[in-house]
C-alpha positions in Angstrom: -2.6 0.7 -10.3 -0.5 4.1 -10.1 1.9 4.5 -13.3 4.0 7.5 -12.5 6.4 8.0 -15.4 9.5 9.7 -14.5 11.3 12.0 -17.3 13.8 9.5 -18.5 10.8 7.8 -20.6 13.6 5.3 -22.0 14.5 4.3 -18.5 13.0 0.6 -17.6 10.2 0.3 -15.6 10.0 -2.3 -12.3 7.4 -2.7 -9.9 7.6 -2.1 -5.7 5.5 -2.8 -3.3 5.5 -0.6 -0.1 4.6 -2.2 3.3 3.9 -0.8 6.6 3.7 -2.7 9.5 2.4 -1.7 12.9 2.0 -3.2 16.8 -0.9 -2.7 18.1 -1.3 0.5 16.2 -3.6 2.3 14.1 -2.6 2.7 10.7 -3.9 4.0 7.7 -1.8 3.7 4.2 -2.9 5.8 1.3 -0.7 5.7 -1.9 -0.5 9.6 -3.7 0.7 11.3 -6.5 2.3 14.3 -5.7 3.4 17.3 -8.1 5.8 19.1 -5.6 9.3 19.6 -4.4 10.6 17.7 -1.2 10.6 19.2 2.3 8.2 22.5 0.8 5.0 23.3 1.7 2.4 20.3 0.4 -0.5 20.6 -2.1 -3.0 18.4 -2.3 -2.5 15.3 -4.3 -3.4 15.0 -7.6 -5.0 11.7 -6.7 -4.9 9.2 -4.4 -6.1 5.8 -2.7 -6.1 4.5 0.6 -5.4 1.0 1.7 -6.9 -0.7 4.4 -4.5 -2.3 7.5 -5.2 -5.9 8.0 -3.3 -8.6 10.2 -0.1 -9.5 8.9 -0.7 -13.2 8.6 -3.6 -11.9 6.6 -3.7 -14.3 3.6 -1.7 -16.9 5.3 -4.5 -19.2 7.1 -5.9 -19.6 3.2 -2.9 -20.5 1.6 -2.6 -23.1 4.4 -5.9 -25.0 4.0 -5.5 -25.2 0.2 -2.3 -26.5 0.8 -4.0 -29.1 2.9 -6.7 -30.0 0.9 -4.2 -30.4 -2.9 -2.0 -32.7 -0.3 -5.2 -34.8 0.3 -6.3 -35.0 -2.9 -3.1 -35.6 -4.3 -2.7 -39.0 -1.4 -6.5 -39.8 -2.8 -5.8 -40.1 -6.0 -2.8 -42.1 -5.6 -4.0 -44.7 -3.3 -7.2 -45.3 -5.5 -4.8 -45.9 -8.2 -2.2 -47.6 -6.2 1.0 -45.6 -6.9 3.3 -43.6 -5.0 3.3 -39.7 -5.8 5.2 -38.4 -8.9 5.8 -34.7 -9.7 5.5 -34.1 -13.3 6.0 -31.0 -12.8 9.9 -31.2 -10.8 10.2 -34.9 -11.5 14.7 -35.3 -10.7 14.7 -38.5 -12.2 13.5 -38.4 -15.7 14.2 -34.2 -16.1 17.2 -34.1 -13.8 19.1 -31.5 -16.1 16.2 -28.9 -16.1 15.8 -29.5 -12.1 19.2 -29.0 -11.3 19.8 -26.0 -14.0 18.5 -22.7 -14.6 18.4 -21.5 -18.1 21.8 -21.1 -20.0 23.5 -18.3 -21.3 24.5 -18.5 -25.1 28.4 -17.8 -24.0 28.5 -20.7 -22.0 29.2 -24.3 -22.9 26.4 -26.3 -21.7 27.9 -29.9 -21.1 31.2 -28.4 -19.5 29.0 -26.7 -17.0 27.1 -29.3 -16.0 30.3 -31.3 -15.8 32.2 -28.5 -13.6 28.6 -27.6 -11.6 28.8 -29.9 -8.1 25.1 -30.3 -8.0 25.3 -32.0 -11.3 28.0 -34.5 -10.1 27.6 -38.2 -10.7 24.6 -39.6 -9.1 20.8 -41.2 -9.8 17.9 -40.3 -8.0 15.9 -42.6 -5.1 13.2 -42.4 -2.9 12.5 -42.0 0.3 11.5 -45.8 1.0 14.8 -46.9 -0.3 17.2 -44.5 1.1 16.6 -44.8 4.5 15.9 -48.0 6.7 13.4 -46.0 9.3 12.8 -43.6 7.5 10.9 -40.1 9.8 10.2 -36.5 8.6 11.7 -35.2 11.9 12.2 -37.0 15.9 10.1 -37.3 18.6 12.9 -34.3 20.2 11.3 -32.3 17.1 14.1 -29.7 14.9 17.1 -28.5 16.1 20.4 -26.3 14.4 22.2 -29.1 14.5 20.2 -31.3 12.5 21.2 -29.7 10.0 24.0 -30.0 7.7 24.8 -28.4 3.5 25.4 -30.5 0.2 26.3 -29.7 -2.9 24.7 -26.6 -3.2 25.8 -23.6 -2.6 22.4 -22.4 -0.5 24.2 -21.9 2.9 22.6 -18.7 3.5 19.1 -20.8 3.2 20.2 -23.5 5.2 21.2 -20.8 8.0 18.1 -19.6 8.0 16.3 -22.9 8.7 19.3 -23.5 11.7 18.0 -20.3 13.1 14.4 -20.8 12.9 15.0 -24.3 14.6 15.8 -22.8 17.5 12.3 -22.5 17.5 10.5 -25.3 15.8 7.3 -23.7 16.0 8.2 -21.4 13.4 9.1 -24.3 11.3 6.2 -25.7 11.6 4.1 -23.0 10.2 5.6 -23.8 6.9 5.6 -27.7 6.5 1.5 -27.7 6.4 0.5 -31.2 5.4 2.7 -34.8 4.3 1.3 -38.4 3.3 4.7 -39.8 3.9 3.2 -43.6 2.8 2.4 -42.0 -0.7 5.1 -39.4 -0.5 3.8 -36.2 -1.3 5.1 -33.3 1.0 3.2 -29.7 1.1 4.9 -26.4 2.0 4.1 -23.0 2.2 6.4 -20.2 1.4 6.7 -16.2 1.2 6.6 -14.3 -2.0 6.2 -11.3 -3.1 3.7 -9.9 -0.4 1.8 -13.2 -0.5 1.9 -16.9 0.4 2.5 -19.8 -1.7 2.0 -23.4 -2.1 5.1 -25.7 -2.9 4.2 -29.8 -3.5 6.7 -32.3 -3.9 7.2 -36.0 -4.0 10.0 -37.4 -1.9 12.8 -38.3 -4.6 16.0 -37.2 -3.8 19.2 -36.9 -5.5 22.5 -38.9 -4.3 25.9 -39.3 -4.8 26.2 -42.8 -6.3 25.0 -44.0 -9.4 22.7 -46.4 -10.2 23.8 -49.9 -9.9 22.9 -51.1 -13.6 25.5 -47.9 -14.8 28.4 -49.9 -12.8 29.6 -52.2 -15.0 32.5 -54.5 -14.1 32.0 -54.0 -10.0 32.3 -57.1 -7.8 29.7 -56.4 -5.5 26.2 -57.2 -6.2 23.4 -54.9 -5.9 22.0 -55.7 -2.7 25.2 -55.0 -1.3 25.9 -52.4 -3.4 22.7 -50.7 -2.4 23.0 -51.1 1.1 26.3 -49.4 1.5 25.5 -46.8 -1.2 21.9 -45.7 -0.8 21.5 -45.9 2.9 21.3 -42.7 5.2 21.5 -39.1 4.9 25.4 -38.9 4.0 24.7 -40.5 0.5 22.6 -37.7 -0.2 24.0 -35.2 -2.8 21.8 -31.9 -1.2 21.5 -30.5 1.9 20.5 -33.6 5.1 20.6 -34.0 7.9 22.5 -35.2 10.7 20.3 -38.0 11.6 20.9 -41.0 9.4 16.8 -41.5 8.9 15.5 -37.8 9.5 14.2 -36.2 6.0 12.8 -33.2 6.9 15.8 -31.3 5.8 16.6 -32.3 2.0 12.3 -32.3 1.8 12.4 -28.3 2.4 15.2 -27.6 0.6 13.6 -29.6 -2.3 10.8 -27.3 -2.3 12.4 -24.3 -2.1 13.9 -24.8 -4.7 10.9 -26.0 -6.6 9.7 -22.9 -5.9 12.6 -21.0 -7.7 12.4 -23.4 -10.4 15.5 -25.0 -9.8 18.2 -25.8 -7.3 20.9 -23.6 -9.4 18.2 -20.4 -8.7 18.9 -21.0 -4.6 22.7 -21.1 -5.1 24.1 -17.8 -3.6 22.0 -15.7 -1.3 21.5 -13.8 2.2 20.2 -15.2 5.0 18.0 -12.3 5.7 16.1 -13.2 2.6 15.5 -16.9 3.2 13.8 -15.4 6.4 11.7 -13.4 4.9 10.9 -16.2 2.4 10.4 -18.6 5.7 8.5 -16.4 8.2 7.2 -13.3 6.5 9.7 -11.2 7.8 11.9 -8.2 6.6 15.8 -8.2 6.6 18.5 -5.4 6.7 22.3 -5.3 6.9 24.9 -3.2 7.6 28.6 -3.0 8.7 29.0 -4.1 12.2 31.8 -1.0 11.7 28.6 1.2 11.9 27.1 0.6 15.0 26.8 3.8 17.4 26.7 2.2 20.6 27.3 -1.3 20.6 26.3 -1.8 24.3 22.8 -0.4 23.4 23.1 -3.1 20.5 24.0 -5.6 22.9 20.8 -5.1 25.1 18.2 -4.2 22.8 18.8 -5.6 20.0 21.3 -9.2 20.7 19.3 -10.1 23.8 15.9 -10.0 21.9 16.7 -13.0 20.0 13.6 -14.8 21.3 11.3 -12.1 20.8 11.4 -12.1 16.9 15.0 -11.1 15.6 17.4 -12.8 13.8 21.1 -12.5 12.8 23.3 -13.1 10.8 27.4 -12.7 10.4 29.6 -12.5 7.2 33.3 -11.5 6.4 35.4 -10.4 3.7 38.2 -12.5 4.8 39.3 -16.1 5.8 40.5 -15.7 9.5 41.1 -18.4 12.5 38.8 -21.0 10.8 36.1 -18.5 9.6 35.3 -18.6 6.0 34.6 -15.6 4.3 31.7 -15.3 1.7 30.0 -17.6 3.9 26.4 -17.2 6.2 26.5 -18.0 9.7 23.8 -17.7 12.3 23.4 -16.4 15.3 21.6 -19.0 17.9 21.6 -17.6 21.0 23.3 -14.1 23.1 24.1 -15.0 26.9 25.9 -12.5 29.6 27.4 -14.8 32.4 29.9 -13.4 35.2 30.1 -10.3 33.5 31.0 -11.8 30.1 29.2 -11.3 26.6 28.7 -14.4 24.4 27.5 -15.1 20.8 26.6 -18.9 19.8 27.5 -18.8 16.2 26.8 -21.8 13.5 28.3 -23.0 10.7 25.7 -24.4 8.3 28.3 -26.6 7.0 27.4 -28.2 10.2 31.7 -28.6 10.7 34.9 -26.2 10.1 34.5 -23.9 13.5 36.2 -20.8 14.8 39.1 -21.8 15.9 40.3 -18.8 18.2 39.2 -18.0 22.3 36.8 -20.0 23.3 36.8 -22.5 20.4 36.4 -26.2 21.5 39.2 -27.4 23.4 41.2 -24.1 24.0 42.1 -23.2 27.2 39.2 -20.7 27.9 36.8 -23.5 28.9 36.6 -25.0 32.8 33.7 -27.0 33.9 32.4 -24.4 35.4 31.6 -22.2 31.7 30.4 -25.6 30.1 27.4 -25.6 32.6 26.8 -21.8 32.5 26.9 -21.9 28.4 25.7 -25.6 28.0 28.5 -25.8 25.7 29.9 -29.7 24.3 32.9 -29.8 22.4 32.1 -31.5 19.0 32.5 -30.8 15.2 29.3 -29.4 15.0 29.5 -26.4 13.2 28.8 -24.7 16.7 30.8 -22.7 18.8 31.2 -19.5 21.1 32.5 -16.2 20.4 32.9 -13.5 22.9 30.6 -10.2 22.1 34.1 -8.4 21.8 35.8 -10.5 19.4 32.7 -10.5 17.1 32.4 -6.7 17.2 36.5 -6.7 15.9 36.4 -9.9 13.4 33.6 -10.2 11.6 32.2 -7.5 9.0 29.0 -7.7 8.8 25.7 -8.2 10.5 22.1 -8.8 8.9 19.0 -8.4 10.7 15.7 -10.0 10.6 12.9 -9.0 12.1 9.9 -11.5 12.5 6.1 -10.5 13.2 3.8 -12.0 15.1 -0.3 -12.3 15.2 0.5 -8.8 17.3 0.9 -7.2 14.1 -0.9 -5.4 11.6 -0.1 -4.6 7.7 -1.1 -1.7 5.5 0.6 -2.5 2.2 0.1 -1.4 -1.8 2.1 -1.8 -5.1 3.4 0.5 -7.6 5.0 0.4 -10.8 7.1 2.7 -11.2 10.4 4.1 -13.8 13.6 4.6 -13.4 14.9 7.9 -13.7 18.9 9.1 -14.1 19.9 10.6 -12.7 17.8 9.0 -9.8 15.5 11.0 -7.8 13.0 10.8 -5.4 9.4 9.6 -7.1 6.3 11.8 -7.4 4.4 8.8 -6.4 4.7 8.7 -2.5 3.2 7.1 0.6 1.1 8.8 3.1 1.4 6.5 6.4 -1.3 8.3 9.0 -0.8 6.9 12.4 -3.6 7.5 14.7 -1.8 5.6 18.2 1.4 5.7 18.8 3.6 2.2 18.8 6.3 0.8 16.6 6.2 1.1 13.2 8.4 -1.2 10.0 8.6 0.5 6.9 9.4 -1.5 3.7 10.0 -0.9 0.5 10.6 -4.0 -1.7 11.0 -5.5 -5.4 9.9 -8.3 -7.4 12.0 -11.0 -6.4 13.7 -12.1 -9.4 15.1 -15.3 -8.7 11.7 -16.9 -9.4 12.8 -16.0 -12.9 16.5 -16.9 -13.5 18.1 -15.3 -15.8 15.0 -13.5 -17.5 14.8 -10.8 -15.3 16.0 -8.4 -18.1 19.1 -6.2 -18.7 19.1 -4.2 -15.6 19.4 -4.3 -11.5 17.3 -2.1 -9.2 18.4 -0.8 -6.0 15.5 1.2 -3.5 15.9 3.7 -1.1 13.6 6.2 0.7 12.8 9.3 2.8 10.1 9.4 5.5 9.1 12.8 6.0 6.1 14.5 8.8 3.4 16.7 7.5 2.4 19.6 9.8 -1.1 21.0 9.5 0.0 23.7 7.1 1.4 21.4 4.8 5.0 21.6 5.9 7.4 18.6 5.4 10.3 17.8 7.8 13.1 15.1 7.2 12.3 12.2 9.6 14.3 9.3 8.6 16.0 7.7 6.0 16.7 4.2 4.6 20.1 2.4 4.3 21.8 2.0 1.3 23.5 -1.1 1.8 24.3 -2.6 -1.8 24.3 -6.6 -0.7 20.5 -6.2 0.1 18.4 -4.8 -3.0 15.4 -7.0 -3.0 14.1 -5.0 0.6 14.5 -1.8 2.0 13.5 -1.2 5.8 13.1 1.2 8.7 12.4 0.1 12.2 11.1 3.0 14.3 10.6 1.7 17.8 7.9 4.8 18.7 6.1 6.5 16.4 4.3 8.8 17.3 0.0 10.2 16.0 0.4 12.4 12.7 1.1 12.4 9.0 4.0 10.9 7.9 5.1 11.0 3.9 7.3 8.3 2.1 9.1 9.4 -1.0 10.5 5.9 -2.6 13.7 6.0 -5.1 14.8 4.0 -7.9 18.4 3.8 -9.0 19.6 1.3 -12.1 22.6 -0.4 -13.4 22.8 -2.5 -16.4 23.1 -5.9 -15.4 26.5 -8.2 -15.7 24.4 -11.0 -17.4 25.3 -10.3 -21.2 22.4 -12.0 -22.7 19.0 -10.6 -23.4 15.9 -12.4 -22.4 15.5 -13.2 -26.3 18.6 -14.6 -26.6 18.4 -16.9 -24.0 14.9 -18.2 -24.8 15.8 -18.9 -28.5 19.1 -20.6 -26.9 17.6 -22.3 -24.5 15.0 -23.5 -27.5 17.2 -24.8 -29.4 18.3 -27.4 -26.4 15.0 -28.4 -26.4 14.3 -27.5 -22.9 10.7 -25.9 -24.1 9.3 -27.2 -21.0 11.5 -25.0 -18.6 11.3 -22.1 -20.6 7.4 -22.0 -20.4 7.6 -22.8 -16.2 10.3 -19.7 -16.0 8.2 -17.6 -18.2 5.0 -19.1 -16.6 7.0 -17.7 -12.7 7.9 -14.0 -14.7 4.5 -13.8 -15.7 2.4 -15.0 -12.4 5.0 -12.2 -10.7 4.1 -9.6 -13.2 0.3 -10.6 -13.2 -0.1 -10.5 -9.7 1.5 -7.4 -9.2 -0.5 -5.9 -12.4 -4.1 -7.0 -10.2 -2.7 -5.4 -7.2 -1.9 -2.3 -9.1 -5.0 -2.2 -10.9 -6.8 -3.0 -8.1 -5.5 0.2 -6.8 -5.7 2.1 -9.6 -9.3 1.5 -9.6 -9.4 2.3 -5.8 -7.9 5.7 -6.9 -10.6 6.3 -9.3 -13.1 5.6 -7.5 -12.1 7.6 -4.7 -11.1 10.4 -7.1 -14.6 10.1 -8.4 -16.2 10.2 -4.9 -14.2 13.1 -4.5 -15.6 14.8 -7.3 -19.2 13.8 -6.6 -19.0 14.9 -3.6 -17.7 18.5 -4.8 -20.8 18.4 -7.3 -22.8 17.8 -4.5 -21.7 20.7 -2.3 -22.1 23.0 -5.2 -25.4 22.2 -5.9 -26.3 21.9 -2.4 -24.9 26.0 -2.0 -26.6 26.8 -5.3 -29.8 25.9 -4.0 -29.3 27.2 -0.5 -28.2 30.8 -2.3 -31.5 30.6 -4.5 -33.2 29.8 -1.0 -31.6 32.5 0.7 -32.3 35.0 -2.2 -35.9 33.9 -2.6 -36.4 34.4 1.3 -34.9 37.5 1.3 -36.9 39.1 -1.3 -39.9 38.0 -0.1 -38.8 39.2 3.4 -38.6 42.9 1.6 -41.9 42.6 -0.1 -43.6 41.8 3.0 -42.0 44.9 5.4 -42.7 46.8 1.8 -46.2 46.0 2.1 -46.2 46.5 5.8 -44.7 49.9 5.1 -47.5 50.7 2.6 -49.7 50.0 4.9 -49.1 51.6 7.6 -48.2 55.0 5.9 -51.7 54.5 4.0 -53.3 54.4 7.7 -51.3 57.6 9.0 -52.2 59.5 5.7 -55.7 58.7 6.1 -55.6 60.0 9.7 -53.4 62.8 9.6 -54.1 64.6 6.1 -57.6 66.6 5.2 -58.4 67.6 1.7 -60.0 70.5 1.0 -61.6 71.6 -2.1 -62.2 75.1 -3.0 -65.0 75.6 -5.8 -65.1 79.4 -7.3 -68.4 80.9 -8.2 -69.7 79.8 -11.6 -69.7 82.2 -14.3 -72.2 81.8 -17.1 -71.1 84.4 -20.2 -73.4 84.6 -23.9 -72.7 87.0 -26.5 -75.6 87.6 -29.4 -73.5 85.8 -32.3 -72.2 82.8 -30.6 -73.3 81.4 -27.3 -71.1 79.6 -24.9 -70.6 78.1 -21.1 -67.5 78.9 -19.0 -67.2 76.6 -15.8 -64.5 77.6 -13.7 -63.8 75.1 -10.8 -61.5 76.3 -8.4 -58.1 75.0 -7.0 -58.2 71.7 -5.1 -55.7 72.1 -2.0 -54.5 69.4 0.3 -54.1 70.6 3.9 -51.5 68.4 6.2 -51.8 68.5 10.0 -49.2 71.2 10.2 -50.8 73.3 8.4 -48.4 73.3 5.1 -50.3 73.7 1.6 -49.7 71.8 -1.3 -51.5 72.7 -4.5 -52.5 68.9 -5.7 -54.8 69.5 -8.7 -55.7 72.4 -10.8 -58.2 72.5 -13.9 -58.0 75.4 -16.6 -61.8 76.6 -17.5 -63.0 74.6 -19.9 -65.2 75.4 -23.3 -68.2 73.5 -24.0 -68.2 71.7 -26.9 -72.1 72.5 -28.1 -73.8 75.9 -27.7 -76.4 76.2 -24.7 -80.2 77.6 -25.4 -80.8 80.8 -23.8 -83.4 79.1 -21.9 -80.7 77.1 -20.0 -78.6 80.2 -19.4 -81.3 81.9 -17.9 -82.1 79.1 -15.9 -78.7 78.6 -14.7 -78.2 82.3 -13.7 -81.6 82.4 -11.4 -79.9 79.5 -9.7 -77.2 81.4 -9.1 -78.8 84.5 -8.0 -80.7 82.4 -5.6 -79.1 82.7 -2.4 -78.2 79.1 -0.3 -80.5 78.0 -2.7 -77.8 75.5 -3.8 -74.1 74.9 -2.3 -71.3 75.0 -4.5 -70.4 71.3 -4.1 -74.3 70.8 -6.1 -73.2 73.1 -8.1 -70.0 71.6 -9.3 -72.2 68.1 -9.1 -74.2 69.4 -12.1 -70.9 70.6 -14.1 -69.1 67.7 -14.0 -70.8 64.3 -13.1 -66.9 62.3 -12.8 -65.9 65.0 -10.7 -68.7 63.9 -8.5 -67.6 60.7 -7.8 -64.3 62.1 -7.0 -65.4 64.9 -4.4 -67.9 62.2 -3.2 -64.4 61.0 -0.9 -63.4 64.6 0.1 -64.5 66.9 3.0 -66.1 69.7 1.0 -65.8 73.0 2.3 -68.2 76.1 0.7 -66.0 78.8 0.0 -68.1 82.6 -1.3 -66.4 85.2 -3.3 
């Protein structure tokens, strides 16, 4: 987990997670904190931890087989026991009000709004077995847009997902896993948060009429009663669908909305997110006002339908049949006889555009039914020309769905709120190592899991991506939108993206919400109604979002210290491992000089010995006595040391010397008839006698005689 605190330290805090997904690309997503100024030359981070690219579906495959296997155990259980399937947990018969309701708001009147809500209209609660005489999940002729049509719930924008994603019932499939229709128990899977999910239900559904034993004073008995009341799909009080025995709609819906914690949580919403909540996928939107070159939108974006986008249109206005405030989906773009045409859908499944091209006007021949495939009906279908959708409606939202092509490097954050906002320290380092396209997302905690205790303030994200040169140089490369009606994602598409560094500086801005209750208040409110039960199940949602995003973030926390620490081991290790070469170096060199030193010594010991001649000079001995005190004076003459050029150093010289003891006269005589005595002695015999060490010493010399 990376905790970057902004300034502002009294600024809320919220949690993001960034996403990067790549087509058969190399990608490599490390998450950094930086201590520098945008678009300047870079220092390395003060930390950071890389994150490993997986496939996108990476988690999904699991999440499916445990789906499976809770279904199966579930049917087991049931059948050993001989019951049908009852959800304690979103049971709408016997805890209809907390189903149906998310937590209240002190200011409001509880019992008025459930009177004034439509989803809590009159009505009971069946099961499948009884509301419908044959009844099937879906037809042999499997899902289709028109099978599907809204209730009393304001979840159009969901239900114009699912119409889309029928248009290719495989996609549908992915979700709605596992069913044991006998015991009716219904598994789904669903998208949250950067992760799959699990949503189980049993197949009770809400309707329209009461319950027979509530209608007092009625004529008709209850087997008539039941029959014309609680037979079909148009009794049902929720989304259906057209098909009067087909349950596959109200079944997902159900779910969903199990997943949210109630059916008030789904109520209000964009398309785009009910994708990404279906598929996996990532949404955008803009103003259809905004698009540069609408031909180039035409052909590479429109026509692409059936390779993983998805659209949606809104307005701000009523116009020709058109309601504004309302979802409607895009089904299919065709170009015949050099026309451009939209298939649009009204999840209401009726009230259709009723302008060029609408069913029944004047447009149509037989000849356009057969090129479009067009029926007139009330539907909810109908054709609009490419031109007349660029000039009427408002806005356009864009889904993008990914395959098994795919890959996804992704990480969380938590991160605070700064104001005024600016760009966070904490950034993204994407490294691309092939080039390919390339979906960058930032996104948020998605809060309606949590109804009304997502606290006292709104997020909205934005980002730059920036490129790194080698010498640490940024450059602007992109930007996200800003669009305000999509806060939960934020999202680049980059068709080509080419090898290098690329840096993604995330943003944070807040506003206080417009809820006017805290989360205390509305838990002790909400206590006091006694609905204990769906405050623990909300808080249980807050906290499962805030745990899993506090593993992920710890996770990567501890990825960034280890890798710090690796970092710094690895430093350790090069220092020691230079130390020691420099104390080997050192060592070796020294002993290098010791041994030419010694070579040196050598060799100038040899030349000396060859080129250098000592001679030694002895003077004539003199032997003195005197009648009162007798002594012996040995001069010994200069030692000289003769070089090969003939030069002459003086090396020693030794001052005449007194004898300590007096000599007999017998010795002097002696000594002087030596003397006398010519060659009877050389010099070098003499000096022998006078000096024993001196003996030893000129034992090593070439001696020359020298005569005075």
């Amino acid at each position: 987990m990376t905790i970057t605190k902004v300034p502002l330290q009294s600024s809320p805090t919220t949690t993001f997670k960034a996403a990067n997904v790549t087509k058969d690309s190399k990608l490599s997503l490390s998450l950094s904190n930086h201590f520098n100024s945008l678009l300047t030359a870079t220092a390395p981070p003060a930390f950071a931890a890389t994150v490993q690219t997986v496939p996108v579906v990476e988690n999904y495959q699991t999440v499916v087989e445990e789906c499976k296997a809770r279904v199966a155990a579930i049917a087991a259980v049931c059948r050993k026991q001989n019951i049908r399937f009852r959800d304690r947990f979103f049971d709408l018969k016997f805890d209809e009000y907390d189903c149906l309701n998310s937590l209240s708001k002190p200011d409001e009147s509880l019992w008025d709004i459930f009177d004034s809500m439509p989803r809590n209209a009159s009505g009971s609660c069946e099961r499948i077995p009884k509301l419908f005489d044959k009844p099937t999940f879906f037809k042999d002729g499997g899902m289709l847009p028109g099978d599907i049509e809204q209730g009393y719930e304001g979840d159009c924008w969901f239900l114009a997902a699912l119409s889309i994603l029928a248009s290719d019932p495989e996609l549908l499939l992915r979700i709605m896993v596992a069913r044991d229709e006998q015991v009716g128990v219904y598994g789904f899977v669903f998208y949250r948060d950067g992760q799959w999910i699990t949503s189980i239900v049993d197949d009770q559904l809400a309707t329209l009429a009461h319950d027979y034993r509530l209608m007092e004073g009625t004529k008709i008995d209850k087997e008539d009663y039941d029959k014309f009341m609680f037979r079909g799909s148009k009794f049902l009080k929720f989304a259906k669908c057209h098909d009067a025995n087909e349950t596959w709609v109200p079944l997902i819906e159900k779910a969903y909305a199990k997943a949210h914690g109630d059916y008030e949580s789904i109520s209000g919403g964009h398309g785009g997110e009910a994708v990404e909540d279906l598929t996996g996928g990532l949404c955008t939107t803009f103003p259809i006002e905004d698009i540069l070159d609408t031909d180039k939108f035409w052909n590479e974006e429109l026509l692409q339908m059936q390779s993983g986008k998805v659209f949606f249109l809104s307005l701000y206005y009523d116009t020709q049949g058109l309601v504004s405030g309302h979802e409607y989906s895009v089904l299919r773009a065709v170009e015949a006889k050099g026309r451009r045409f939209l298939l649009i859908r009204n999840p209401w499944g009726n009230s259709e555009w009723t302008g060029p091209w609408s069913d029944g006007s004047s447009e149509w021949t037989g000849e356009w039914m057969t090129l479009l495939s067009h029926r007139f009906g009330n539907d909810g279908q109908f054709w609009m020309e490419y031109c007349d959708v660029l000039n009427l409606w408002d806005r356009v939202k864009r889904a993008q769905i990914f395959d098994n092509n795919w890959f996804l490097s992704k990480s969380n954050v938590e991160l605070q709120a700064s104001f005024p906002a600016t760009y966070s320290k904490t950034v993204f380092d994407l490294t691309i190592t092939s080039p390919g396209p390339v979906t960058i997302a930032l996104s948020q905690i998605d809060t309606r899991y949590f109804n009304r205790l997502e606290g006292e303030y709104e997020y909205a994200l934005t980002f730059q991506v920036t490129q790194l040169a080698k010498d640490g140089t940024e450059t602007p490369y992109t930007v996200s939108s800003t669009a305000e009606t999509l806060t939960r994602t934020r999202f680049i598409e980059i068709p080509h993206l080419e090898p290098g560094l690329y840096r993604v500086y995330p943003r944070v801005t807040t506003n206080p919400s417009q809820k006017t209750s805290s989360v205390d208040e509305i838990i002790k409110f909400n206590g006091t109604l006694g609905r204990q039960p769906k405050i623990e199940r909300q808080l249980r949602s807050l906290t499962m979002a805030k745990q899993v995003s506090l593993l992920r973030t710890q996770k990567l926390r501890a990825d960034i210290i280890a890798e710090k620490k690796k970092v710094e081991e690895a430093e350790k290790k090069k220092k020691k491992e230079e130390k020691e070469k420099k104390k080997k170096d050192e060592e070796e060199k020294k002993k290098k000089e010791e041994e030419e030193a010694a070579k040196k010594k050598e060799s100038g010991d040899v030349e000396t010995k060859k080129e250098t001649e000592v001679t030694v000079v002895v003077e004539e001995v003199v032997v003195t006595s005197d009648a009162t005190t007798e002594t012996t004076d040995v001069k010994i003459a200069t030692i000289v040391e003769e070089s090969v050029e003939g030069e002459t150093k003086e090396a020693v010289a030794t001052e005449p010397k007194a004898a300590d003891s007096p000599v007999s006269e017998e010795s002097v005589v002696d000594t002087a008839t030596a003397t006398e005595t010519e060659n009877a002695e050389t010099p070098a015999e003499e000096a022998k006698k006078a000096d024993p060490e001196l003996l030893r010493s000129l034992s090593k010399l070439k001696l020359q005689p020298v005569r005075k």
